[in-house]
C-alpha positions in Angstrom: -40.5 10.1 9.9 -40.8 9.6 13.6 -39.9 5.8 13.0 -37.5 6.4 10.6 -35.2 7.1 13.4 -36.3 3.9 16.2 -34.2 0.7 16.5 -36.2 -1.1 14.1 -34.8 0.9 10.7 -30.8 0.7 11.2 -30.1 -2.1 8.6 -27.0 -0.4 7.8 -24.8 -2.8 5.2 -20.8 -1.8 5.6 -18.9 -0.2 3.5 -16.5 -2.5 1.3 -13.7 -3.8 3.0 -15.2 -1.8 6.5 -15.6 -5.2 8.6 -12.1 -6.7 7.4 -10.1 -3.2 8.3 -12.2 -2.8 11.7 -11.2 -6.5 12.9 -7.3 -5.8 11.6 -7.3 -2.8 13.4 -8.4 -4.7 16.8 -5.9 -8.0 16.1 -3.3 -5.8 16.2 -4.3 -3.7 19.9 -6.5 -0.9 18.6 -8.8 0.0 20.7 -11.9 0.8 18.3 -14.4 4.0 19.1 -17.9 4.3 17.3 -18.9 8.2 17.2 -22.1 8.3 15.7 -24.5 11.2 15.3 -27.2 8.8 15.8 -29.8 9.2 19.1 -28.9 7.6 22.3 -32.2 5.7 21.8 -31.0 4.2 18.6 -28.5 2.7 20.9 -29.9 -1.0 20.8 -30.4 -1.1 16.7 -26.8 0.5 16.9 -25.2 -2.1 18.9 -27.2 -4.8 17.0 -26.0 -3.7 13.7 -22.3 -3.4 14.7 -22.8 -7.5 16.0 -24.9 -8.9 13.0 -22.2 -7.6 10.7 -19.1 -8.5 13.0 -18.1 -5.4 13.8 -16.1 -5.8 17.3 -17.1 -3.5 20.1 -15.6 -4.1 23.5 -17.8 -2.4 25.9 -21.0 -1.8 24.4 -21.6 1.5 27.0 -18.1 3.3 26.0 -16.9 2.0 22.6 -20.4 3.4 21.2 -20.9 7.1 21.7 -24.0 8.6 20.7 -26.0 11.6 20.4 -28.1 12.4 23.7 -30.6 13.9 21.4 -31.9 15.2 18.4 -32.1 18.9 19.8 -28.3 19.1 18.3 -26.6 18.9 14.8 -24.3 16.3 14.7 -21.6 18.9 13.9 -22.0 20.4 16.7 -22.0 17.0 18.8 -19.2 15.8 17.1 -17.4 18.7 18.4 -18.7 17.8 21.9 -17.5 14.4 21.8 -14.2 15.0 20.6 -13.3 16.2 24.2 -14.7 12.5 25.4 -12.9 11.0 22.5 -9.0 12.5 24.0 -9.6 11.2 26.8 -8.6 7.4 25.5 -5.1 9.2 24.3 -3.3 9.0 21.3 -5.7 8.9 18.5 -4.3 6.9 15.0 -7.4 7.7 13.2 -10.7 9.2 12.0 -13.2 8.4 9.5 -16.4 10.1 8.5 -18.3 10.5 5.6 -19.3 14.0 6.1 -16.8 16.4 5.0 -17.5 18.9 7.8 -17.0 16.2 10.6 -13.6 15.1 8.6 -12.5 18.9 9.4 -13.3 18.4 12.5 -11.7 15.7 13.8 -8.7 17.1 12.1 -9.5 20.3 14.2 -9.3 18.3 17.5 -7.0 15.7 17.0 -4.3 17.4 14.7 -1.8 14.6 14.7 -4.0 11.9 13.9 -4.9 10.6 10.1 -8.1 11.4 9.2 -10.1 9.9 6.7 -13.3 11.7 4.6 -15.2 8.2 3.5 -16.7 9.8 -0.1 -19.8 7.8 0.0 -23.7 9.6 1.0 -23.3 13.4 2.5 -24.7 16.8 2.2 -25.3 18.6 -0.1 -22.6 21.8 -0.7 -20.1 20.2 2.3 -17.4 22.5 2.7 -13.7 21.7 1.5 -11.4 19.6 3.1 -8.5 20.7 5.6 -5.3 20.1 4.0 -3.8 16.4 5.2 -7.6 14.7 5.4 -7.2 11.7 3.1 -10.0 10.5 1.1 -11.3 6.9 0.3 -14.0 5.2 -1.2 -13.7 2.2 0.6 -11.7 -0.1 3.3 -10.2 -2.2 0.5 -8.1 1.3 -0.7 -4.5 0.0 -1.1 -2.0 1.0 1.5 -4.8 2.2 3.9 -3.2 -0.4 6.7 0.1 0.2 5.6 -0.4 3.9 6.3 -2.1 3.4 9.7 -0.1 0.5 10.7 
């Protein structure tokens, strides 16, 4: 299991319509943050995953935040790096595909839209907070109209 978690095994394939709505989002001045519950040392495979399937990340040290370690669940450093995450202001969106970090990010950043991704997640995740939209995919009609 130990290697299951190393650079070598993130060959993580985008969800449909992902790369498209990523890039959109940056043509028209988003600034785009990757919160991932995925160990710092991961960071390389991360960053080399984002690039081999054109995702666009600025500044490879603070567009990408990670988990330091494993010694945390990555509720719990999701709620850690929400502070981090106000610091670049006014927040249009969230997406996760773990219910629990979907109420989260709702929890922190109240007046943003946030987006549960209904693809892989725990088993028995807890229900939703009102207002958190849910999607299937990037190529969900009106997503850009509603952000944009």
């Amino acid at each position: 299991m130990k290697d299951f978690f190393s650079n070598d095994y993130i060959v993580d394939k985008p969800i449909k319509g992902a790369v498209n709505f990523v890039n959109k989002s940056k043509e028209v001045g988003f600034e785009i943050i990757y919160l991932t519950g995925r160990f710092e040392s991961m960071r390389k495979g991360t960053i080399e995953n984002l690039e081999e399937n054109n995702f666009p990340i600025k500044d490879k040290n603070k567009s990408l935040i990670m988990k330091p370690s494993d010694e945390m669940t990555d509720h719990e450093f999701k709620h850690i790096a929400m502070e981090e995450i106000k610091k670049y202001g006014n927040i249009l969106a969230g997406f996760d595909n773990e219910p629990i970090n979907a109420n989260i990010f709702k929890e922190h950043l109240p007046n943003s839209q946030i987006f549960f991704v209904e693809t892989n997640h725990s088993l028995n995740p807890p229900n939703l907070k009102d207002d958190i939209h849910t999607i299937i995919n990037f190529e969900t009609k009106n997503l850009l109209d509603l952000l944009y």
